[in-house]
N, CA, C and O atoms as a GROMACS GRO file, in nm:
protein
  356
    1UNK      N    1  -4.470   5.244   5.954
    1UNK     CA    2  -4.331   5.263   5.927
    1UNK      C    3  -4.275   5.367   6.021
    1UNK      O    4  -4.313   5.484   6.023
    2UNK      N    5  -4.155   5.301   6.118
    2UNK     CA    6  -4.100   5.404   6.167
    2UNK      C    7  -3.982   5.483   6.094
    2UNK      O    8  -3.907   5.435   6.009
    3UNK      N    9  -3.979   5.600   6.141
    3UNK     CA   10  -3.879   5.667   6.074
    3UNK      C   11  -3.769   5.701   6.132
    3UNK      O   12  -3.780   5.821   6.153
    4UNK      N   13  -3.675   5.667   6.168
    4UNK     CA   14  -3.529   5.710   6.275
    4UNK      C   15  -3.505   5.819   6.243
    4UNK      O   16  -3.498   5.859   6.127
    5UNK      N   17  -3.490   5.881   6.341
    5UNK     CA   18  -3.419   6.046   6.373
    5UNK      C   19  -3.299   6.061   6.386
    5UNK      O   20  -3.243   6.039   6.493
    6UNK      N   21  -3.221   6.110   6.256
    6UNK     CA   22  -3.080   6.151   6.296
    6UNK      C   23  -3.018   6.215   6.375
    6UNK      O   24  -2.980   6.328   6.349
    7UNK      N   25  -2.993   6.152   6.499
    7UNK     CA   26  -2.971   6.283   6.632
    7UNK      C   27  -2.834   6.339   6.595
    7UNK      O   28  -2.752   6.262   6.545
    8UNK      N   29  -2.807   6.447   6.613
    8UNK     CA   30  -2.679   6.502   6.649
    8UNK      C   31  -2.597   6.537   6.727
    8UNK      O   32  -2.625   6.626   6.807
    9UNK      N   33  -2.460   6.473   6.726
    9UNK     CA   34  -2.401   6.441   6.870
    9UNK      C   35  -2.350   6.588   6.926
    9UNK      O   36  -2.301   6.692   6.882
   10UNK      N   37  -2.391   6.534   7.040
   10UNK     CA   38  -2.374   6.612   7.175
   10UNK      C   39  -2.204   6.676   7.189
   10UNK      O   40  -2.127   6.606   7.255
   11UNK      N   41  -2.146   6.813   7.125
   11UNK     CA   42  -2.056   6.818   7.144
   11UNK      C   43  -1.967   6.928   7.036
   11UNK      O   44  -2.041   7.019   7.001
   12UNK      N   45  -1.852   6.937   6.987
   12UNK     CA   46  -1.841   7.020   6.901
   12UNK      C   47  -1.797   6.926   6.725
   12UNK      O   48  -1.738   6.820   6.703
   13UNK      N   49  -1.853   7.020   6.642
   13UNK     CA   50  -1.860   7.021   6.536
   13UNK      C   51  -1.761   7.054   6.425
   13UNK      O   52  -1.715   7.164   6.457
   14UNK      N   53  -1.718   7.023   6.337
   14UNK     CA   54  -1.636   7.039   6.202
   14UNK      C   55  -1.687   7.225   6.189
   14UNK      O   56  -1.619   7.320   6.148
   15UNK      N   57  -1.798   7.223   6.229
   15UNK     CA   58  -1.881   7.378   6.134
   15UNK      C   59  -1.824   7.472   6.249
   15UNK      O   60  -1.768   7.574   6.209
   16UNK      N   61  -1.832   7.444   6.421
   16UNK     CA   62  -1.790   7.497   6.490
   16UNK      C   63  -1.682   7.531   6.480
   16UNK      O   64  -1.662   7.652   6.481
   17UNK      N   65  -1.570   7.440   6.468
   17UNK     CA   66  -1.451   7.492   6.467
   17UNK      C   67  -1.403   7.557   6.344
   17UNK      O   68  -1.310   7.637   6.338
   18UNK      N   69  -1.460   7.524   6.270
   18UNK     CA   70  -1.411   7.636   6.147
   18UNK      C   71  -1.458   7.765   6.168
   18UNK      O   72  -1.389   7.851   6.114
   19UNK      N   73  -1.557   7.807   6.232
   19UNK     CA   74  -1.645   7.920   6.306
   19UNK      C   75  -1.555   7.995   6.342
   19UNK      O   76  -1.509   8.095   6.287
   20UNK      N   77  -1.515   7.921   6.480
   20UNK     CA   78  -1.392   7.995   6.582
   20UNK      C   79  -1.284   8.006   6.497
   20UNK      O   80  -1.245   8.123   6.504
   21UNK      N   81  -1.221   7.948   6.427
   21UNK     CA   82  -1.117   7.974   6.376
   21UNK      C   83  -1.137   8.104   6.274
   21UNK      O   84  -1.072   8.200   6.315
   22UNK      N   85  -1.188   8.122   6.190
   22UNK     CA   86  -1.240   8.242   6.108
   22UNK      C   87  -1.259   8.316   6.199
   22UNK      O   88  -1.155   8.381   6.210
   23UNK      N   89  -1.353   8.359   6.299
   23UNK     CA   90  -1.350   8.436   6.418
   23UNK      C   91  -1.229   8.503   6.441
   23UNK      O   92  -1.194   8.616   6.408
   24UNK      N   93  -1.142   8.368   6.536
   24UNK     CA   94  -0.939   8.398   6.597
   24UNK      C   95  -0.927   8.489   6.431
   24UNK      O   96  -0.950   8.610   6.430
   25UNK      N   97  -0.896   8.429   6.321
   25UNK     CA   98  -0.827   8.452   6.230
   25UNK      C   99  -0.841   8.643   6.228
   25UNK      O  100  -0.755   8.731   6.233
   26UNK      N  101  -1.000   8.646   6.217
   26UNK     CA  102  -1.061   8.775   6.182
   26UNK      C  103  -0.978   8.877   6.301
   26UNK      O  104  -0.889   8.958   6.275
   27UNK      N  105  -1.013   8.857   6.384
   27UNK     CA  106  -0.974   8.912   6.546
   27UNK      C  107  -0.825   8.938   6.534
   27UNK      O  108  -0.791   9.031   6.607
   28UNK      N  109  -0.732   8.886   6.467
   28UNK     CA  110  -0.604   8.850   6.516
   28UNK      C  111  -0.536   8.952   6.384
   28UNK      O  112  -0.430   9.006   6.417
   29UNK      N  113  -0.575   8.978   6.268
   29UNK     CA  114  -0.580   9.028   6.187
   29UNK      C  115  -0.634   9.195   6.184
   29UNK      O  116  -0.596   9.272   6.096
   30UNK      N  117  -0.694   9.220   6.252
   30UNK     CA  118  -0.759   9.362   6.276
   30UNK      C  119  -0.674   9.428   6.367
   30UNK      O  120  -0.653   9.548   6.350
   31UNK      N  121  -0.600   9.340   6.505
   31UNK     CA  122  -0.551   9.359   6.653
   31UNK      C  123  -0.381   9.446   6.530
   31UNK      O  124  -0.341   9.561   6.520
   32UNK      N  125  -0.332   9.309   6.461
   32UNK     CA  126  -0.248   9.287   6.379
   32UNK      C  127  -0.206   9.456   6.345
   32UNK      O  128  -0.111   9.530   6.370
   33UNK      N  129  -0.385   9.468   6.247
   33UNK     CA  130  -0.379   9.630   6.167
   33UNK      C  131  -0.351   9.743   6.261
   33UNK      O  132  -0.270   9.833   6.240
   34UNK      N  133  -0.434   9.728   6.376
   34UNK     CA  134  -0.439   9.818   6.456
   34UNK      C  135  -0.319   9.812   6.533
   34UNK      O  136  -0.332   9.917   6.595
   35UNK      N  137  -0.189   9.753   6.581
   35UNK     CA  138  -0.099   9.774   6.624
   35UNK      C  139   0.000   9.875   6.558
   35UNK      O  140   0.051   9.977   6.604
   36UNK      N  141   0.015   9.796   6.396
   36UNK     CA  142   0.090   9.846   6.299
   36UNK      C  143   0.049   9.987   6.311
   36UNK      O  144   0.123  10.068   6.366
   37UNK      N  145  -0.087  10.024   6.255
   37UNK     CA  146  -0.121  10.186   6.281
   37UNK      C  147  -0.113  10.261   6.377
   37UNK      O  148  -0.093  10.381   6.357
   38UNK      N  149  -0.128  10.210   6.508
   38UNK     CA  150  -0.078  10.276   6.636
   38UNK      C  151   0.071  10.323   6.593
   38UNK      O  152   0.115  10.434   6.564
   39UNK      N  153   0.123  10.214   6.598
   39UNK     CA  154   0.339  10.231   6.528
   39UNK      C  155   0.352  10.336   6.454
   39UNK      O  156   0.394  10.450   6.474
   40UNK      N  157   0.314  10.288   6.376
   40UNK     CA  158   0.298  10.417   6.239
   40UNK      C  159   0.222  10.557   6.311
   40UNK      O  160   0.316  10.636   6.316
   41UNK      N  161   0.133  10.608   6.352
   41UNK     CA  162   0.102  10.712   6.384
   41UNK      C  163   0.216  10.771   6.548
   41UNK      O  164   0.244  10.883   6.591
   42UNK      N  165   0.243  10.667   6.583
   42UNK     CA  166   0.376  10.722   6.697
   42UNK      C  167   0.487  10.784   6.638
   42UNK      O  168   0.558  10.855   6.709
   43UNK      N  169   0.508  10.771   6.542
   43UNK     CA  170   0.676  10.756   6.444
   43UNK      C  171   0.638  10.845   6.390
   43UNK      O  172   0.704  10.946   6.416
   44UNK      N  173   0.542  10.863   6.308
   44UNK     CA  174   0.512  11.041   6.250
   44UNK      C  175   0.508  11.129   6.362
   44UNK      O  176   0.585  11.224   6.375
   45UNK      N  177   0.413  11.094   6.448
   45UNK     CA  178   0.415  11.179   6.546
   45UNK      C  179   0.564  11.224   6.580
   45UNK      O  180   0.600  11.338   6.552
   46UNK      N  181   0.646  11.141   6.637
   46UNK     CA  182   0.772  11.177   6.691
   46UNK      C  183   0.833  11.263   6.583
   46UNK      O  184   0.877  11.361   6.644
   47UNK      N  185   0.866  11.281   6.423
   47UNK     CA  186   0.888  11.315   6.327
   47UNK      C  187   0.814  11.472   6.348
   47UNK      O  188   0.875  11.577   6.370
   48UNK      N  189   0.685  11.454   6.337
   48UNK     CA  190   0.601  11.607   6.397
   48UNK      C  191   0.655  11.720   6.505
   48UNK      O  192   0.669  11.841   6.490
   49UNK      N  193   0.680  11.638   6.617
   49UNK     CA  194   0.737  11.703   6.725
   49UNK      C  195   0.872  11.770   6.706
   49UNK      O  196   0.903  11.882   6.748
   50UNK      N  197   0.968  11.664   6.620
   50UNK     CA  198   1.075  11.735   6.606
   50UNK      C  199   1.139  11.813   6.550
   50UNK      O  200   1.248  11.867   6.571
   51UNK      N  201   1.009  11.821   6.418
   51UNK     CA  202   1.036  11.936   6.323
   51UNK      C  203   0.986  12.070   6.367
   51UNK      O  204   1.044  12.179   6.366
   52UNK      N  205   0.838  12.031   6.414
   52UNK     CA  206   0.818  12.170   6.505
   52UNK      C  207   0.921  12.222   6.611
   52UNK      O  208   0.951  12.342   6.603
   53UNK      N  209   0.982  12.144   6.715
   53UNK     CA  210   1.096  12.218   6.796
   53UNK      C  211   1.197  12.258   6.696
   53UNK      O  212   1.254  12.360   6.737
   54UNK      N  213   1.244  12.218   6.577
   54UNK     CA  214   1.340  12.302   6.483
   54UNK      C  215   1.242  12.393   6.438
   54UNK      O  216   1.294  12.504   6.441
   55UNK      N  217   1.158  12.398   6.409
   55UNK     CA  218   1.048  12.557   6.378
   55UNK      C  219   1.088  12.656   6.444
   55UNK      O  220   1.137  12.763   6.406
   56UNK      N  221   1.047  12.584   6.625
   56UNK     CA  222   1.031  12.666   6.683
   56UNK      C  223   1.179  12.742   6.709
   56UNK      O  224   1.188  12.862   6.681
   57UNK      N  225   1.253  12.696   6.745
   57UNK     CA  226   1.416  12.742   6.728
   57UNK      C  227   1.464  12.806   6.612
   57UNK      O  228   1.572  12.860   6.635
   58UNK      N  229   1.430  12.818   6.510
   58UNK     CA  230   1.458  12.894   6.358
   58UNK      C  231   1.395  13.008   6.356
   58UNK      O  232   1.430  13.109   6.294
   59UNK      N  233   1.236  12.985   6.472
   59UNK     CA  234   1.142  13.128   6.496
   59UNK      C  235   1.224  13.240   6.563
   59UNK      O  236   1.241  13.356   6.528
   60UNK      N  237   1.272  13.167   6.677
   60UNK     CA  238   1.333  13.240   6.776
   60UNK      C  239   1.459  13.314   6.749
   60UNK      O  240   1.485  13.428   6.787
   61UNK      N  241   1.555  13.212   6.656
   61UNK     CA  242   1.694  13.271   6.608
   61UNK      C  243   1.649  13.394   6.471
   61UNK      O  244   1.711  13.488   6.422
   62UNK      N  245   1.553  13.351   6.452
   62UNK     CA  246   1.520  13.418   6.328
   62UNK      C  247   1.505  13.607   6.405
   62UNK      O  248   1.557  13.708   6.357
   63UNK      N  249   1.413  13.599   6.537
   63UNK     CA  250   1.362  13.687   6.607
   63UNK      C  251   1.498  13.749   6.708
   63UNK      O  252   1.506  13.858   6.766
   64UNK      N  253   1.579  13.654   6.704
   64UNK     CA  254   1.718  13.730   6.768
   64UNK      C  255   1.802  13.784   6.665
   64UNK      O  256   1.897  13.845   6.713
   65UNK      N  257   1.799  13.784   6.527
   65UNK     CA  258   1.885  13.844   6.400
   65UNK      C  259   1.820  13.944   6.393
   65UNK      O  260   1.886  14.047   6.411
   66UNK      N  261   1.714  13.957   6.374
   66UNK     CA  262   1.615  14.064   6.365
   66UNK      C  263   1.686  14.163   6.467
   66UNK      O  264   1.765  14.246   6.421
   67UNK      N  265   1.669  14.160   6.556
   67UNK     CA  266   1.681  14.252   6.665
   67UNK      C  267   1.788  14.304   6.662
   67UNK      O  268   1.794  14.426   6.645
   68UNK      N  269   1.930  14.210   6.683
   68UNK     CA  270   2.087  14.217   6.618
   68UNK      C  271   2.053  14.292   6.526
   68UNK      O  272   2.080  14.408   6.556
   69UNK      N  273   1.975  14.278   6.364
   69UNK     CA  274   2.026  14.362   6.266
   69UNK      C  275   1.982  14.482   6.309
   69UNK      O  276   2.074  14.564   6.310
   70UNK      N  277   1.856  14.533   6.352
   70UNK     CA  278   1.838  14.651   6.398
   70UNK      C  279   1.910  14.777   6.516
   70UNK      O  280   1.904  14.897   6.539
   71UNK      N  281   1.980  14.649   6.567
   71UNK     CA  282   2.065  14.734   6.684
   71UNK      C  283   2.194  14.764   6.614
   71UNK      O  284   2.264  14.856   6.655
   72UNK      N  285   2.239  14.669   6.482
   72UNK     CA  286   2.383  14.796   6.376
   72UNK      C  287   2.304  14.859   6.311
   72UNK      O  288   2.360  14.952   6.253
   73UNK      N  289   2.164  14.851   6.288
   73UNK     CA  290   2.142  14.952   6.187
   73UNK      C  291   2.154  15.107   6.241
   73UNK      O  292   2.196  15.209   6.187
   74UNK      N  293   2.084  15.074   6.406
   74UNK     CA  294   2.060  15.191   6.497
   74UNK      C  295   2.231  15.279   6.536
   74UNK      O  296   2.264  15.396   6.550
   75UNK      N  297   2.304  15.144   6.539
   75UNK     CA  298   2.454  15.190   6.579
   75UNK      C  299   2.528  15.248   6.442
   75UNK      O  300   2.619  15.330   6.441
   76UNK      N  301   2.475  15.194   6.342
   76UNK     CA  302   2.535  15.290   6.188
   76UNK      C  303   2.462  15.379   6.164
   76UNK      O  304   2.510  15.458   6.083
   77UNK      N  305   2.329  15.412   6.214
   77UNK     CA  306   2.284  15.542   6.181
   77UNK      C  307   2.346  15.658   6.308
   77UNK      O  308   2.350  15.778   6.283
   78UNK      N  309   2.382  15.613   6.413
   78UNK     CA  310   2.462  15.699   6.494
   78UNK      C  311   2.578  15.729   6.480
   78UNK      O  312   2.614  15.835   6.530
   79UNK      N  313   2.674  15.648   6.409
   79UNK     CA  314   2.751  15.664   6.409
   79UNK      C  315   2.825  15.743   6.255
   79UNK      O  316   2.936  15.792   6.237
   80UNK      N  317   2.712  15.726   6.165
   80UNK     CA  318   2.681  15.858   6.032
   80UNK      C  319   2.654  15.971   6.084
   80UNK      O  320   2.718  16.071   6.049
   81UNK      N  321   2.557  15.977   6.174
   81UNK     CA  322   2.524  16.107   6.244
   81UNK      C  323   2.620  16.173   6.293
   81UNK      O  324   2.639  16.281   6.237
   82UNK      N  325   2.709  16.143   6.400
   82UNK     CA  326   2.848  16.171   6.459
   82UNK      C  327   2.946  16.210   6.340
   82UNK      O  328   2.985  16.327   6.331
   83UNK      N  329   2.979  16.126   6.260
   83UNK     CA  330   3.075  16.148   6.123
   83UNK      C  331   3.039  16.274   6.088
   83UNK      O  332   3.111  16.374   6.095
   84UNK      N  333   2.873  16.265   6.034
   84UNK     CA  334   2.853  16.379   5.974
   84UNK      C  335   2.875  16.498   6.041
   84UNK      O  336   2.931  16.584   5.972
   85UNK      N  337   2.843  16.533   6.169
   85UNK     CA  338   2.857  16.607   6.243
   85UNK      C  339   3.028  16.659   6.265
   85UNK      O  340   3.050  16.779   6.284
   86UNK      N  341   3.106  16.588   6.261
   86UNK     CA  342   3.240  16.636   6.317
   86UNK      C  343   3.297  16.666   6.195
   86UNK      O  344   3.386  16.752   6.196
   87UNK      N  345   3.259  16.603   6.062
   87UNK     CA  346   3.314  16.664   5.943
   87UNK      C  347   3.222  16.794   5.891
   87UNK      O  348   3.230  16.843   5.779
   88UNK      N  349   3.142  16.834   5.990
   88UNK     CA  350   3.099  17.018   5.933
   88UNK      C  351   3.142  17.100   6.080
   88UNK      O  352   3.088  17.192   6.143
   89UNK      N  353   3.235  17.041   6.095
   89UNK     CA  354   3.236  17.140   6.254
   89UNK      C  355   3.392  17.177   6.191
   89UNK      O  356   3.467  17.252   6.253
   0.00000   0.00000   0.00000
């Protein structure tokens, strides 16, 4: 008794292409995630940057009042000094 051998044809397959396709699908889906998160981490970023340059400008104005208040404090303590002075003379 011979027994015939089911050959299998030379070529692509039902199993193959569902393969590749799950593959594309997988691939196309990750590229997908990873764009979105690139986006998303640019847009905070830009958000980051611009709150720090208002930091940094609130530091600075903050550091020019400072100085301003100290230069009337310096000009009202001179100018008490003087007062006081010409009202005991």
């Amino acid at each position: 008794m011979q027994t015939k051998k089911r050959q299998n044809p030379n070529g692509i397959t039902f199993g193959m292409i569902s393969v590749i396709a799950m593959v594309t699908a997988i691939v196309l889906i990750l590229t997908l995630i990873k764009i979105y998160l690139s986006n998303q981490i640019y847009y905070e970023s830009k958000k980051v940057n611009k709150i720090q340059r208002e930091v940094n400008a609130l530091k600075a104005e903050n550091k020019r009042l400072k100085q301003h208040v100290e230069s009337l404090k310096f000009k009202q303590n001179v100018i008490d000094t003087i007062a006081v002075e010409s009202d005991g003379f």
